[in-house]
N, C-alpha and C positions, 0 to 999 in steps of 0.2 A: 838782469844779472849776467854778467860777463868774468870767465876765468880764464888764466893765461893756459898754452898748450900744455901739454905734461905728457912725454914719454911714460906710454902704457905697453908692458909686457902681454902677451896673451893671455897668461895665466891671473897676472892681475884683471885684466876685460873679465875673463869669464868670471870673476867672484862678485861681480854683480848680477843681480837678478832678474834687471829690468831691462828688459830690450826694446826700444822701439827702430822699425825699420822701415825706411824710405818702399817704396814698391816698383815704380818703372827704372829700370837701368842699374837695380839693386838686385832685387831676388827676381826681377825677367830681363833677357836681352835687351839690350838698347835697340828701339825698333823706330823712335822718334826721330822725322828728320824737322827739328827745331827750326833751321833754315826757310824752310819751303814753310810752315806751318807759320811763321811768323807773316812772310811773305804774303801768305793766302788772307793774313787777317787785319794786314795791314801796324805790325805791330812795329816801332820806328827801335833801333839800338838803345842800349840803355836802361830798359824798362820788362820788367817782367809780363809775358804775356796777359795771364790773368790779371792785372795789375794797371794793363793797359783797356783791356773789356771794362773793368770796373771803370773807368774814366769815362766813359762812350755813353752820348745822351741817348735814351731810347726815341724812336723805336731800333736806332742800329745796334745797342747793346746786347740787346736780345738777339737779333741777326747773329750779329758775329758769337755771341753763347752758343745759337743753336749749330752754328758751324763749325766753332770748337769741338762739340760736342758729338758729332758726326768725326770727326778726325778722331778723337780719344777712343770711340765704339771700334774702329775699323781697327785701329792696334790692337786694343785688348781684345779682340777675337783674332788675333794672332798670335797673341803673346807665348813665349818659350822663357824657361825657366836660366837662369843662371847656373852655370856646372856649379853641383851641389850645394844650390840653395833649399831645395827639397829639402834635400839629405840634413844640413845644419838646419835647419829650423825644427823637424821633427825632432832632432836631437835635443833641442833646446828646451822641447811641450816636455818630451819625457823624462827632464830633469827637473818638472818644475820651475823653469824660468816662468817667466811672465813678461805675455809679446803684444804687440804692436805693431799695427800700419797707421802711418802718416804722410799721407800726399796731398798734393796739388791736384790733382787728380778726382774724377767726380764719384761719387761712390758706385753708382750704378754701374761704373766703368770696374771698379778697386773688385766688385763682388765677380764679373766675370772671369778677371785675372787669376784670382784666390782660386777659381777652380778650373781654371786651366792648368795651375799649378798645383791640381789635387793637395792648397793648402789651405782650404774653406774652414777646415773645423780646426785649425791652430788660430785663430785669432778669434776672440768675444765681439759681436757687433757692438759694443761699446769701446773698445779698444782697437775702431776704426777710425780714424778721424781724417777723412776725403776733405774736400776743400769748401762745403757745403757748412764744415761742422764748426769749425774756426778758423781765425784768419793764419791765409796760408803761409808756409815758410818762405822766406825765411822770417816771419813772427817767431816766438818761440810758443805763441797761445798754442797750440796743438799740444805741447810737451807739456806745458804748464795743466791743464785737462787732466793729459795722463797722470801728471805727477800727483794730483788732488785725488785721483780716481782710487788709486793704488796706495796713498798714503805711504808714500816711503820717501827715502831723504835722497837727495839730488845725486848723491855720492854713488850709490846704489846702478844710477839708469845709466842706460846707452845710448845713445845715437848713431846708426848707421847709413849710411849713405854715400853717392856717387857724384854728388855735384852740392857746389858752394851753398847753395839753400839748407840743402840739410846741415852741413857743418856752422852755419852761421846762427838756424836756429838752436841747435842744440848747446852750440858754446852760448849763446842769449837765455839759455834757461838754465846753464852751471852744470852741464849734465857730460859726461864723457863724448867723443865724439871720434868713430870711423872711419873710415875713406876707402868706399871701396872702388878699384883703379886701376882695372885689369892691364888695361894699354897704356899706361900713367901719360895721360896727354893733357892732362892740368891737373897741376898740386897747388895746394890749399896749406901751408903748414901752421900758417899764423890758425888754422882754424882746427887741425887737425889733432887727435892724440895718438892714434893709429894708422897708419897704414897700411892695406891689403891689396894683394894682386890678384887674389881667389879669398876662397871661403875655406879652403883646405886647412892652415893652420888651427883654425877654432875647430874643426871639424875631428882634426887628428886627436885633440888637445880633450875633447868630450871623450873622444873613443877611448882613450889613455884608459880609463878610469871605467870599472862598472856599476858604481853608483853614483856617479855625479859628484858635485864642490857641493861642500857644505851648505847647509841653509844660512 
């Protein structure tokens, strides 16, 4: 399922209830040097990393997994949070949204970040979906989950995220879709409904109000 872009206000974003959020280069610093990473695992242009392991007869499949997987440990015991992404997403639990991680990403990896970003208890372990859980974005299976999980209508959810995967699944499952683009060093528009430079606007936009948007 594919929708055309559509100019979203903030205020219309937040009267939806459904957030799902990308996790590395999203709610933590970009810490990923994709370059070197691809380099180390021999991954050719063109092709998404995971994408390309999947292809790899064993026994080097597994090799290059277990070395991926060494790279992904060493970030997430590093990882630093995005200027207020804390902040919005707490804001988000105590209005009652309903949130979301979706990466590429392995979960073992997803559960250390979450508490590096003292953000462990905002998200449901079923309303994690690492890349273990379905096929990763840009599928929209991840969203398509959430959306069953949570029984609400497509209109309702968000997509946010930093890079064309997320925007490509989220427009692939009919769902709104964010960009978040601090240093705007690639735009997406054909995928985009939003664009953000921070988190600030949705953050001011909560605070406006002491009890939250409507249910």
């Amino acid at each position: 399922m594919t929708t055309s872009p559509v100019s979203l206000s903030v205020s219309d974003l937040l009267a939806k209830r459904f957030w799902i959020f990308d996790l590395d280069g999203t709610l933590t610093r970009p810490l990923h040097d994709f370059a070197v990473m691809r380099r180390v695992l021999g991954v050719p242009p063109g092709i998404g990393i995971l994408e390309h392991l999947q292809q790899q007869p064993e026994p080097l499949r597994s090799v290059l997994n277990a070395r991926l997987m060494e790279i992904e440990m060493e970030v997430a015991l590093r990882a630093e949070p995005m200027p207020l992404a804390e902040e919005l997403i707490l804001a988000l639990r105590d209005r009652d949204y309903k949130l979301a991680i979706l990466t590429r990403n392995r979960r073992e990896c997803v559960d250390i970040v979450l508490q590096r970003l003292n953000l462990q208890d905002c998200f449901p372990a079923d309303q994690i979906i690492a890349c273990e859980c379905a096929e990763p974005k840009p599928s929209p299976a991840g969203i398509e989950r959430l959306i069953q999980h949570w029984r609400c209508g497509r209109e309702a959810c968000v997509m946010v995220g930093d890079y064309l995967y997320d925007l490509q699944a989220g427009r692939a499952a009919g769902v709104s879709t964010v960009h978040v683009n601090p240093q705007r060093l690639q735009i997406w528009p054909d995928q985009t409904d939003l664009e953000l430079s921070s988190f600030d606007p949705l953050l001011s936009a909560l605070r406006e109000t002491n009890s939250g948007f409507p249910q």
